[in-house]
KEMI-919014 format. One record per residue (C-alpha): x, y negated, z negated; residue in three letters. Coordinates in steps of 0.1 Angstrom, whole numbers, plus 5000, padded with zeros to 4 digits. Each point is the difference from the previous one (the first is absolute). Layout:
<atoms>
XYZALA/...
</atoms>
This chain:
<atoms>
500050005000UNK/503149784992UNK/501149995034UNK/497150105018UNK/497449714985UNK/501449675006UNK/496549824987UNK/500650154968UNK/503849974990UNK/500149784982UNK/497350104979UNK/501950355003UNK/503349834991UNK/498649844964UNK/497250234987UNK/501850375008UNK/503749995004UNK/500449714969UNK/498150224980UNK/501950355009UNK/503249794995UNK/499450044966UNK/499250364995UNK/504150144997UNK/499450385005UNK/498449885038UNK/502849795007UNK/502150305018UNK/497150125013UNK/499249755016UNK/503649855011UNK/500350315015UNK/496850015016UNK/501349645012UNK/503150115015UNK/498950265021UNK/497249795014UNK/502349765012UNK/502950255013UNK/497150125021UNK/499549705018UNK/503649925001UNK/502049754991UNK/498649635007UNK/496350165009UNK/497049834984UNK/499450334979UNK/503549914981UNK/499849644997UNK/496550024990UNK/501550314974UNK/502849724987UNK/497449744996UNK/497650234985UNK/503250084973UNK/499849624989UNK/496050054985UNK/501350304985UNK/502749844983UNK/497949684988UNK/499050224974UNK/503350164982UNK/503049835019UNK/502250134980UNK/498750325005UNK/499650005041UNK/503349845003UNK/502550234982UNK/498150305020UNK/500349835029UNK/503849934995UNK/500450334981UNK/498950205031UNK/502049795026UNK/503350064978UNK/499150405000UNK/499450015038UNK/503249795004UNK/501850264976UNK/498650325022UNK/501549875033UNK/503250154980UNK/499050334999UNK/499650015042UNK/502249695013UNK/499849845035UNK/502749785015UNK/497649734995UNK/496749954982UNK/497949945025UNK/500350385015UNK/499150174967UNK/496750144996UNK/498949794968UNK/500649685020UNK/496349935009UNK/499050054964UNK/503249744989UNK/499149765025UNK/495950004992UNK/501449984960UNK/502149665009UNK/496949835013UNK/498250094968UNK/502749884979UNK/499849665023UNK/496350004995UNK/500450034967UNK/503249724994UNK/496949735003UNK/499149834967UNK/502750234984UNK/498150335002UNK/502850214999UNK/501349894966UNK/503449885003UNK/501049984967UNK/499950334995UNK/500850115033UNK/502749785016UNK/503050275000UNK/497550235019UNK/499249745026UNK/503549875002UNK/501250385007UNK/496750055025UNK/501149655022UNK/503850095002UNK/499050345016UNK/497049845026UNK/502049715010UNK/500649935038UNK/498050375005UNK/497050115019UNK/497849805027UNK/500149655000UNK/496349964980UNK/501850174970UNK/503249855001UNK/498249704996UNK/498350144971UNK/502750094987UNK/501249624998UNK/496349874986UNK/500350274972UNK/503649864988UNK/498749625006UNK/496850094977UNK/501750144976UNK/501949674992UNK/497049795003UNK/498650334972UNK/503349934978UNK/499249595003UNK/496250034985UNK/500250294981UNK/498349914968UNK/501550384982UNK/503749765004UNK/501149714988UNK/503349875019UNK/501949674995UNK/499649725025UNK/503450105011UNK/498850335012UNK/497049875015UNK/502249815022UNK/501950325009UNK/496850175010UNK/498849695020UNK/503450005017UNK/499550365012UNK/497349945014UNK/500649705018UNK/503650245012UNK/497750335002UNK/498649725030UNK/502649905020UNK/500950185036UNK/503150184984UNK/497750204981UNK/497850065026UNK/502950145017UNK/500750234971UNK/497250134995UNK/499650095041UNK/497449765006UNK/501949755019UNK/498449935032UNK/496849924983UNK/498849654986UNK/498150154972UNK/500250284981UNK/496349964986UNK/498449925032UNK/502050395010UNK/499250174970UNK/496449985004UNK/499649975033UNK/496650185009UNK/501450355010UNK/497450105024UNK/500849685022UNK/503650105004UNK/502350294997UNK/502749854973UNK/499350274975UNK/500450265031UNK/503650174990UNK/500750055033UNK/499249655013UNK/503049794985UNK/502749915007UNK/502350114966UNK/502849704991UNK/503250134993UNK/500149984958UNK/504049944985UNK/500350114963UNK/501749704992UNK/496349895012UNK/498950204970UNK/502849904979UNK/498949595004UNK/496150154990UNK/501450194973UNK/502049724986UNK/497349735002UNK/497150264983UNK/503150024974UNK/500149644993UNK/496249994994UNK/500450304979UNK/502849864974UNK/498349654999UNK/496350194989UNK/502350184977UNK/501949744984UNK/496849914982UNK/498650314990UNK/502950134975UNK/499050345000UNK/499350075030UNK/501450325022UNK/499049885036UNK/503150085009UNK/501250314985UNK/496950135014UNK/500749915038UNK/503750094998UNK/498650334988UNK/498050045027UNK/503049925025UNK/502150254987UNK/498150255000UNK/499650025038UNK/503549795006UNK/501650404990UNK/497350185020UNK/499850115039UNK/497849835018UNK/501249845032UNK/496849785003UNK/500649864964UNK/503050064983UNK/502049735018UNK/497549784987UNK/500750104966UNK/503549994999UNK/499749655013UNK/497349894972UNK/502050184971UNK/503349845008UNK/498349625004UNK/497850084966UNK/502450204977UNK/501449844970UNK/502450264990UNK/501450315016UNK/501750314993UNK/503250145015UNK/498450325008UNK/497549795018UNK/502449855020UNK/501250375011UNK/496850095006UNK/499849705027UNK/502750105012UNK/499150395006UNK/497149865013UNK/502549855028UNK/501950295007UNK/496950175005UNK/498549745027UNK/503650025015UNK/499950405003UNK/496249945016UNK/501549755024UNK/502450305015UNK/497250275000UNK/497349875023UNK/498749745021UNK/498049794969UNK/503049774996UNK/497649744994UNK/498250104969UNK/503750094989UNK/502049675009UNK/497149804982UNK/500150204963UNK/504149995008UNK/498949584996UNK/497750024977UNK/502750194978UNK/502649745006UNK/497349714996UNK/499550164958UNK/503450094998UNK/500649605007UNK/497149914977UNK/501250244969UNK/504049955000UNK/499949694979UNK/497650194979UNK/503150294991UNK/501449994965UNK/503549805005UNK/502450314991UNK/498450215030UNK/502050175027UNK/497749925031UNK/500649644996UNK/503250075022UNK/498650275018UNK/497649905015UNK/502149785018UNK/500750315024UNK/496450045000UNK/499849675016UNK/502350045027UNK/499050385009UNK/496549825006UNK/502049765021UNK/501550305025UNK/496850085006UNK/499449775029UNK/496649934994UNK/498649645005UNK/497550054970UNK/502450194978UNK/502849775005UNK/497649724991UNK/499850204964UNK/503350114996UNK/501649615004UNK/497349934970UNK/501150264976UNK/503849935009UNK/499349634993UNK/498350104967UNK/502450254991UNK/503149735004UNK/497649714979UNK/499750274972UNK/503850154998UNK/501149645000UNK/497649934973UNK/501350244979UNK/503549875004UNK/501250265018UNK/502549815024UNK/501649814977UNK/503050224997UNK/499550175031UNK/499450005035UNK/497450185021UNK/501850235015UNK/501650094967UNK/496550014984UNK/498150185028UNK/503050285016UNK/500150114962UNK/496550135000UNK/500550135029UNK/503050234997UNK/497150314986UNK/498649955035UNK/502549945022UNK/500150345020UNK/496049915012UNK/500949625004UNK/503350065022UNK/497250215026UNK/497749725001UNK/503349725002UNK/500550265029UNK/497349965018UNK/499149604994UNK/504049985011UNK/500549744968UNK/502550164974UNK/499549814963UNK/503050224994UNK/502049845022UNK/498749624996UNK/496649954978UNK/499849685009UNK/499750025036UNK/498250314999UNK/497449774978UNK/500349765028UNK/499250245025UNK/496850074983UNK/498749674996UNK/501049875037UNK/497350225011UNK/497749754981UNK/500749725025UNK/498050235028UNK/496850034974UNK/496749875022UNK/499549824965UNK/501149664991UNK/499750084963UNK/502450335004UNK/502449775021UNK/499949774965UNK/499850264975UNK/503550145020UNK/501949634997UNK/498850024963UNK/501050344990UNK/503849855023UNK/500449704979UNK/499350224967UNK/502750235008UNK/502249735009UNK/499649864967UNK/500050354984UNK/503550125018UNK/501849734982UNK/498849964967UNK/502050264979UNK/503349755021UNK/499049684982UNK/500149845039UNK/498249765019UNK/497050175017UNK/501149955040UNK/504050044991UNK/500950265027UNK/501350314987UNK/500150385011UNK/496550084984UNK/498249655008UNK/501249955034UNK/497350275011UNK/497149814987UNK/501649665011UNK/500050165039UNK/496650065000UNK/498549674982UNK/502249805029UNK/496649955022UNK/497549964974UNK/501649804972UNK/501949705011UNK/501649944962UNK/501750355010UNK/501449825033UNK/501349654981UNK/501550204971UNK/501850235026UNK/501849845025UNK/502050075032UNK/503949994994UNK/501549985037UNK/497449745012UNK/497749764991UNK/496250144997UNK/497549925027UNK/497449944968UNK/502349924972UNK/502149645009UNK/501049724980UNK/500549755031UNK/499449684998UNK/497549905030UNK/502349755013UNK/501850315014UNK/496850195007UNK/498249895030UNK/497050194998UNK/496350064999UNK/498350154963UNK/499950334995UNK/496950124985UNK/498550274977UNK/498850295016UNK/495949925007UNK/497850275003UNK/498149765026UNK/500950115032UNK/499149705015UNK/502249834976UNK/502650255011UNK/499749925037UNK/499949634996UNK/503649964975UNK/501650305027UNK/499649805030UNK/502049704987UNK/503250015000UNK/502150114975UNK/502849785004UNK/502249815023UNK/502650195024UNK/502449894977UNK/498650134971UNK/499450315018UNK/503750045009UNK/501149924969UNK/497950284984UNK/501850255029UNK/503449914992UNK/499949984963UNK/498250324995UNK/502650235014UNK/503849985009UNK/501749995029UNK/500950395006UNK/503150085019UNK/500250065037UNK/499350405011UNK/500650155034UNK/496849965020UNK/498850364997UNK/496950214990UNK/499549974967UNK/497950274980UNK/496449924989UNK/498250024966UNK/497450245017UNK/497550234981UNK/501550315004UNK/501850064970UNK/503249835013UNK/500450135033UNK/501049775031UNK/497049865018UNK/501149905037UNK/496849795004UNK/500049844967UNK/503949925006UNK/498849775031UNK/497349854985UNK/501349974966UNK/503449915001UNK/501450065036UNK/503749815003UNK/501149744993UNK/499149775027UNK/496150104994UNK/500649934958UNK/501449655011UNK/497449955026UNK/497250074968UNK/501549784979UNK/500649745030UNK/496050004997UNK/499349844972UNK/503249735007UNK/502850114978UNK/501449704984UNK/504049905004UNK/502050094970UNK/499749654979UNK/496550055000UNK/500450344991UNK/501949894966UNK/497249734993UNK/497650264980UNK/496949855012UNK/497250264995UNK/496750015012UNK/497350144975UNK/497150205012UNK/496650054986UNK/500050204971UNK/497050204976UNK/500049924965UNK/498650194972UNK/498449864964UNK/503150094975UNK/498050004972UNK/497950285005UNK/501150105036UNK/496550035011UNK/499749965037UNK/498349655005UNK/499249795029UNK/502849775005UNK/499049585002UNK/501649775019UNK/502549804977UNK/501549665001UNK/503450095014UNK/497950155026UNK/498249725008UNK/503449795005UNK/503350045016UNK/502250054975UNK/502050324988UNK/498650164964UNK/503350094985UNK/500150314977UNK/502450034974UNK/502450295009UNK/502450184977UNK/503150065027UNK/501750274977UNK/497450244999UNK/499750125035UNK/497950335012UNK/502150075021UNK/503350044983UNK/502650245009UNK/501549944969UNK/497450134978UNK/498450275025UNK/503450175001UNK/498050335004UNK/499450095038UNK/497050184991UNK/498249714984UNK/501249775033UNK/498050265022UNK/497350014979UNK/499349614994UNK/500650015038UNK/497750245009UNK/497749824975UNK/500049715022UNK/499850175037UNK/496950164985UNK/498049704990UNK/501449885033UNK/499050315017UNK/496149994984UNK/499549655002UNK/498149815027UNK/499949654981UNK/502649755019UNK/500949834964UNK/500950324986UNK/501850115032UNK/502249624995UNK/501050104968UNK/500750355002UNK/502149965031UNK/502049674984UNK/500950234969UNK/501050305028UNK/502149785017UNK/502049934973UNK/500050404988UNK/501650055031UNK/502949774995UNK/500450154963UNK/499650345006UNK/501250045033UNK/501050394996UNK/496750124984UNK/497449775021UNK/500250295030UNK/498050204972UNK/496749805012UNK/500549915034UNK/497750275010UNK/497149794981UNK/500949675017UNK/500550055033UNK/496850065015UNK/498549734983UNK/503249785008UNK/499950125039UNK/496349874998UNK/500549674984UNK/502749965024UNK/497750055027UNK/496749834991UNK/500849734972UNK/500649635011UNK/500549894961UNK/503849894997UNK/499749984961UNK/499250365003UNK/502350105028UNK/502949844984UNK/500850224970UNK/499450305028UNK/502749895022UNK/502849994971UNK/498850354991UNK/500450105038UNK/503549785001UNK/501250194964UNK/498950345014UNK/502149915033UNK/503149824984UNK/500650344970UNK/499350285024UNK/503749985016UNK/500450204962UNK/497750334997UNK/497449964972UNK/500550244968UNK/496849974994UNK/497050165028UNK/496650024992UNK/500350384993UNK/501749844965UNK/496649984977UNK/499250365005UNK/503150074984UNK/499149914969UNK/496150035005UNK/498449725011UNK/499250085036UNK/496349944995UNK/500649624982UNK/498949825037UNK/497450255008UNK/497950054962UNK/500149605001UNK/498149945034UNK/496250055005UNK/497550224982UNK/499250355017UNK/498250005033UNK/496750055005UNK/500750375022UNK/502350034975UNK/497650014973UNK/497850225018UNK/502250275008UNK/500649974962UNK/496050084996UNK/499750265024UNK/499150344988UNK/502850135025UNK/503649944997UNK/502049765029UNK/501250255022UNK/503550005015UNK/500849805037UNK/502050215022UNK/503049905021UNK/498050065030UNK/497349774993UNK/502549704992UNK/501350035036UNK/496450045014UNK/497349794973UNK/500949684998UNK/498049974965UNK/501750294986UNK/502849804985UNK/497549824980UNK/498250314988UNK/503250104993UNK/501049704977UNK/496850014986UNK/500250424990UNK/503049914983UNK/498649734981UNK/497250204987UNK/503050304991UNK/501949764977UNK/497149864982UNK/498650314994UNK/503150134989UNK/500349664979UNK/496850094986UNK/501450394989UNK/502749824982UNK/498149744983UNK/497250254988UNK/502850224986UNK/501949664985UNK/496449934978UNK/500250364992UNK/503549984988UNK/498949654984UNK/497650164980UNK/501850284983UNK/503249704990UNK/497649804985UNK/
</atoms>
């Protein structure tokens, strides 16, 4: 009659189902009853919106009552989805009956029906597993249910809060409002949520699960939720001394945070390491088993996705809970390695996670004062000695030995970071940079950017992102493109600006000219010295395989002599006063904030809006590149193949400037270890040769060409073969892009990459590519064997 008699609902509505509300031994009768009528029509039909209205009346007479078995039954069907788990919640069989229960709980959120004093935990734990799930209709619910709880919490008469918490609660709402949360909450292309959530169903097809299109949902989307509902939580509680609100959700967390369930324990892990308040080591190990396990799932079948997202949510608690570890506990340095196994992963998404808990773990061992009285590498190789047999397989395969050099092998790690699609992993990398930076010479009493074996690492790969890093390290054989203190009475030239995102802005400062021919020459002649005359012969080439002469490279690249002078005759070589003068010509150049390194949109400033020079104080004794302090050939080819590689990755001109100024002068100082990275320069050298009109950029090329040329009459000591030698072959490659997308899916496929014969390279032009791709996909999985084993391992140490 409910649904069937419109004329008499609402008489229906107030004389039957009020009065039944109060009867308690019907109630599950008739919830029940309820349920099933509206699983029958589906969800969104009139039957079960009619059903969640009709569960209002009922409640009008014992809210209390109606709304803990309301909640009470969600939370049990919730807990049941354990006992037969689906990758996602959606496919399980108990969805439709999960789904109808949200819309009576949203029904019921109205004037405070469901009781949120005593049930706020419950509804808390309920929103953090529906968030961003289902059809748009209920995702939207899902949003109206958190934004009428607050508005419950504000004129709940049962509490009494401060005018300082009210203010909390009205700010949640007013942020609960904004587009961001819309966003999180997978309701983003709508305008409003309300106007979605009870859209008429039978006009549209928004409740229809196979009619939407589903938004991608982050959990550091559920991590933002999580915190925020926290907030509201601990201000509530903050007047309510007794109260166990939270105890009772974290509860609730844990208990399916250390339970399978693909769909939901992820989700778990997440909450319980945003909500906890204190943790236990064997809590921590349990995360981490948890890891080992998704890892092992990862190599077995093709549901790597389900697997790579608990690997996150793992690392997202393990971030959360480390400050949370009693002070005198082991994993504090351990899970350093966690950190940076996460990082071999080659995952965009786990990479994003493992930069976080490396950036916590650093924060909280520096905290705790452990590198006052020593240094990283000191603090981090002596945890690892227990695990060094399954850390020297995966240094193996990554091709970056910590054995060898930790701090370049930390480098190598976080260089990938400059290739993440996301601004704020690009940041988070120059952050976790400048920490180490400060970190590497604490226990040495030394000034942070004082160049040194351990900090010239970090300084190398700060030189395009941090321009404090570039006027505390100068050039010693040259004055610096960016770095001058001439006067402008010397300088005859136009401002050099700030990087712009603008492009625009870009285009308009790059068609003027940088500076007069004279200026120009002077920058030529100053740069690099006058090399001594060689016999106009071939010369060898800095081509890409592995060393070996490349006849067409040799013409373009280098050719004789006459074709060297006739490329420098291009840009009008100056006579040899004006090559003494010193005159440089600055390019544009990026800056980053210093304070908090946070990538920001750069503004125009004054010395950008006149012609004059901005001088930057430069300390001339500590130089970065200083063959007196990098005695050690090993560390020259590494802080060398440092720089080819940001060169290498890069396609932003300013970076290019700088990189190739520094270069320049590496191969001038290190003349008998620069052959190590010419096979990383010179295709991107032949190309710029080629294509780029820019003589700020071309300049610092051509001394690197003219070097190359004038100490080749003496065979290098040094090829590129020289970083395998002692392990870091892989230091250019682990440091360039994420995995491909074909790459990725070969990873996913059910069937293994198979092997390319030497037949088909001769014949199938693409089977070079499958064949670079196959071994790709061997490596990481075999990465993946050794990193499984190493969080084995890691578990019975610790």
């Amino acid at each position: 009659m409910t649904i069937n008699e419109k004329q008499m609902y609402p008489s229906i509505q107030a004389k039957i189902w009020g009065s039944l509300g109060q009867i308690t031994d019907l109630l599950d009768v008739v919830l029940d009853s309820f349920i099933k009528t509206s699983a029958t029509g589906g969800l969104g039909s009139i039957k079960a919106e009619v059903m969640a209205d009709t569960a209002v009346a009922l409640a009008s007479g014992n809210v209390k009552l109606v709304s803990s078995k309301v909640i009470g039954r969600m939370c049990k069907i919730i807990d049941k989805t354990c006992l037969s788990p689906t990758p996602t919640l959606e496919q399980h069989l108990m969805w439709d009956d999960i789904a109808i229960l949200a819309r009576y709980m949203l029904m019921l959120s109205f004037n405070n029906s469901l009781d949120v004093a005593a049930h706020l935990p419950y509804l808390f734990h309920v929103v953090t597993f529906l968030v961003a799930t289902g059809p748009l209709s209920l995702r939207a619910s899902t949003h109206g249910l958190v934004i009428n709880i607050i508005h419950s919490l504000c004129t709940c008469t049962q509490l009494h809060f401060s005018e300082e918490t009210k203010q909390v609660l009205r700010l949640s709402l007013t942020e609960f409002s904004l587009p961001k949360f819309y966003l999180l909450f997978g309701i983003s292309k709508v305008k409003s949520a309300a106007v979605i959530a009870f859209r008429s169903s039978y006009r549209d097809r928004s409740f229809s699960p196979g009619s939407y299109e589903r938004e991608t949902f982050a959990l550091t989307s559920l991590e933002t939720v999580t915190e925020a509902l926290l907030e509201i939580m601990e201000a509530c509680m903050r007047d309510i001394p007794t109260c166990k609100w939270l105890d009772q959700w974290t509860e609730l967390a844990q208990r399916f945070a250390f339970q399978y369930n693909p769909s939901l324990q992820p989700r778990a892990l997440v909450v319980f390491g945003c909500i906890s308040k204190r943790v236990a080591h064997g809590q921590i190990k349990q995360i981490i088993r948890i890891l080992s396990k998704a890892l092992e799932s990862c190599l077995k079948g093709p549901d790597t996705y389900n697997s790579q997202v608990l690997i996150e949510a793992t690392v997202i608690a393990l971030t959360k809970l480390q400050p949370l570890l009693n002070k005198d506990s082991p994993l504090h340095k351990a899970l350093f390695w966690v950190a940076v196994a996460v990082l071999q992963l080659d995952e965009v998404n786990l990479y994003s996670a493992g930069t976080a808990l490396l950036e916590q773990n650093l924060h909280t061992l520096d905290s705790l004062r452990i590198f006052n009285d020593k240094s990283p590498e000191e603090v981090f190789m002596a945890i690892r000695n227990p695990l060094e047999w399954h850390c020297k397989q995966m240094d193996h395969f990554v091709g970056l030995n910590f054995n060898s050099n930790f701090n370049f092998a930390l480098v190598g790690h976080l260089l990938k970071g400059y290739r993440h699609p996301s601004p704020a992993i690009v940041a988070r990398t120059v952050r976790i940079l400048h920490t180490l930076l400060t970190l590497v010479n604490k226990h040495r009493n030394c000034d942070k950017f004082e160049v040194n074996t351990q900090s010239v690492a970090y300084l190398a790969a700060l030189l395009t992102v941090s321009e404090e890093v570039r006027s505390r390290c100068s050039l010693k054989h040259r004055k610096s493109l960016l770095l001058t203190d001439i006067s402008m009475e010397n300088v005859p030239m136009d401002t050099y600006p700030i990087h712009h995102s603008d492009p625009s802005y870009r285009t308009l400062k790059e068609n003027q000219p940088w500076s007069s021919p004279k200026g120009s020459e002077g920058y030529l002649a100053a740069t690099y010295p006058t090399v001594g005359q060689t016999s106009p012969r071939a010369r060898k080439s800095m081509s890409l395989d592995m060393g070996q002469p490349s006849q067409a490279n040799t013409k373009k690249l280098l050719g004789t002599r006459k074709s060297f002078d006739h490329l420098i005759s291009d840009t009008k070589a100056p006579k040899r006063q004006e090559m003494e003068s010193g005159i440089t010509t600055p390019p544009k150049m990026r800056r980053v904030a210093e304070t908090d390194y946070e990538m920001e949109t750069p503004r125009i400033s004054s010395s950008q809006q006149h012609p004059h020079l901005r001088k930057v104080s430069v300390s001339e004794s500590n130089v970065l590149l200083d063959e007196e302090v990098l005695t050690d050939p090993k560390i020259q080819a590494l802080l060398l193949t440092v720089l080819a590689t940001l060169v290498k990755y890069t396609t932003d001109e300013f970076d290019q400037r700088i990189l190739y100024e520094y270069l320049a002068e590496a191969s001038v100082v290190f003349p008998k270890v620069f052959p190590v990275v010419h096979n990383l320069l010179d295709s991107k050298i032949n190309t710029l040769l080629s294509l780029c009109q820019d003589p700020n950029l071309l300049n610092p090329i051509h001394g690197i060409v003219q070097s190359v040329v004038y100490h080749e009459e003496s065979p290098p000591q040094y090829q590129t073969s020289y970083l395998q030698s002692f392990g870091f072959n892989g230091l250019w490659r682990f440091a360039g892009p994420f995995s491909k997308e074909s790459t990725r899916r070969m990873l996913n496929s059910p069937q293994p990459p198979g092997t390319v014969t030497v037949d088909e390279l001769a014949t199938d032009p693409q089977a070079k590519c499958r064949s670079r791709e196959a071994l790709a996909v061997s490596n990481v999985i075999a990465l993946r064997r050794s990193c499984e084993t190493f969080f084995v391992s890691f578990l019975k140490q610790t």
